[in-house]
N, C-alpha and C positions, 0 to 999 in steps of 0.2 A: 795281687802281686804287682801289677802297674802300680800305684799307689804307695807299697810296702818300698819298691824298688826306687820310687823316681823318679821312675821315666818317661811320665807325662810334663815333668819339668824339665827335660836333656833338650838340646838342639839336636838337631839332626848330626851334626858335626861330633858331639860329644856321645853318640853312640857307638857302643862297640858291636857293628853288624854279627860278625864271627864271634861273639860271643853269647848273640842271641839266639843263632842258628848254633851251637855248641849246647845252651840248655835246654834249648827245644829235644835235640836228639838226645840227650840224655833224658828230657822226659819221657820220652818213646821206649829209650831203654830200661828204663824203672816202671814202666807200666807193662811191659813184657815180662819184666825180672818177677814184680805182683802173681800177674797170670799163672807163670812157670813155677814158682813160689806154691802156688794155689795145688798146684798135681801134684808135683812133689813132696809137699807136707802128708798129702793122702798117704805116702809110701811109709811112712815113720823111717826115713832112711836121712831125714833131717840133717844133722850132723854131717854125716861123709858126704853129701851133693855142698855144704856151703863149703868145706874142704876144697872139695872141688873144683869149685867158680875160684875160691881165694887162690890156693895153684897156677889157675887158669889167668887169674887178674896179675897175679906174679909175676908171671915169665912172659904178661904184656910191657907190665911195668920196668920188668928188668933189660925188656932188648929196647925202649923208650931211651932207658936211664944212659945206655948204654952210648945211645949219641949224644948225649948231652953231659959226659963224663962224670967221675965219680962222686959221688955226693961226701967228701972228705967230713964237711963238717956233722952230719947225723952221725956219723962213724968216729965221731970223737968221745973221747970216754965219760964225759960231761953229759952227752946229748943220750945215749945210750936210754937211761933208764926214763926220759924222755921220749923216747920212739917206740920204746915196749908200751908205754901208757898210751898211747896214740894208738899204736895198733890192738891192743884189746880193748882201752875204754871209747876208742873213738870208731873201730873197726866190726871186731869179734865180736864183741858184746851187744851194741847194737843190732846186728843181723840177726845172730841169736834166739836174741828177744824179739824181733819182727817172723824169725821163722815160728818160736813160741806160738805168740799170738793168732799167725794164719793157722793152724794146728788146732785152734779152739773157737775163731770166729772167720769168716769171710774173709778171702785178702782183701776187696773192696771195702770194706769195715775196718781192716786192721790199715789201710792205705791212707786213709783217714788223717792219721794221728800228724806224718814226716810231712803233712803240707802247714804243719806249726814251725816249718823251722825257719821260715824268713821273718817272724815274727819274734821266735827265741832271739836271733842274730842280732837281730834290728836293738831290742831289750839288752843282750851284753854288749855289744857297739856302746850303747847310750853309759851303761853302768859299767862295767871294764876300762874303755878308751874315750870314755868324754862328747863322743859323737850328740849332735843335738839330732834330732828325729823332728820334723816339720809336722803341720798337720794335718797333713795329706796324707802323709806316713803314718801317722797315728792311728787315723780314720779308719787307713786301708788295715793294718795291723786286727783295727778292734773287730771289722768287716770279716775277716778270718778268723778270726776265735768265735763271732758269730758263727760263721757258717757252719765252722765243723764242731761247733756245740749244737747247733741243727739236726747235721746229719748225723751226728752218734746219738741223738734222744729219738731219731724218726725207728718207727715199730719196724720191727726185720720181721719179717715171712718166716713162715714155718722152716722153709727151706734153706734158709739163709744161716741159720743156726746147723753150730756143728754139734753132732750129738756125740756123747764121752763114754 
């Protein structure tokens, strides 16, 4: 991730502290989200708990939004069928299919997959908006597609396997 990001080439100056301490705890809360993820799939109650969280992330979102006033332009009749595709293909869907997945194999197994996404990023950066990728960045990118082609061919335990 150093590598993919960067940030072994930033100055000290050009780092954003508060934003590294921002995705630190957001990885704290996506490895607890896994865990909880991991019980709750046991329940087949799947569906109404991601409901739930979404709900729950709504009316975090909404008393947020609420200091920072109205978001006029998503509310524009342009942007509209724009923010539905965001919210299912980039939202619902996603979860969905992570809840799917923990449901049939290990959260730790299925956790696997979303540590490819600074590596996707990195890949439409270069091909979408022209970004050149150095090769450090490259390295570190391949260094990932390594790893978690590693760890998804390494043999899972009897236990590790969810039975159908």
């Amino acid at each position: 991730m150093l590598l993919v990001s960067n940030l072994l080439a930033s100055s000290n100056a050009q780092i954003d502290w508060l934003g590294i301490l921002v995705g630190l705890t957001t990885a704290v809360f996506f490895a607890a989200y896994i865990v909880l993820s991991d019980r709750v799939s046991a329940t087949q109650e799947t569906i109404g708990v991601m409901l739930k969280v979404f709900a729950v992330a709504s009316l975090f979102w909404i008393a947020y939004q609420l200091t920072q006033g109205m978001p006029w332009t998503l509310l524009a009749r342009e942007n509209i069928l724009k923010v539905i595709y965001v919210g299912i293909a980039g939202n619902l869907l996603p979860y969905l299919l992570f809840f799917w997945c923990i449901q049939r194999i290990q959260a730790e197994r299925a956790a696997i997959a979303p540590t490819l996404e600074p590596v996707v990023a990195g890949v439409l950066a270069w091909f979408w908006f022209g970004q050149t990728l150095t090769l450090m960045q490259i390295v570190g990118g391949f260094t990932i597609v390594v790893a978690i082609t590693w760890m998804q061919f390494q043999t899972a335990t009897p236990n590790s396997l969810r039975s159908q």
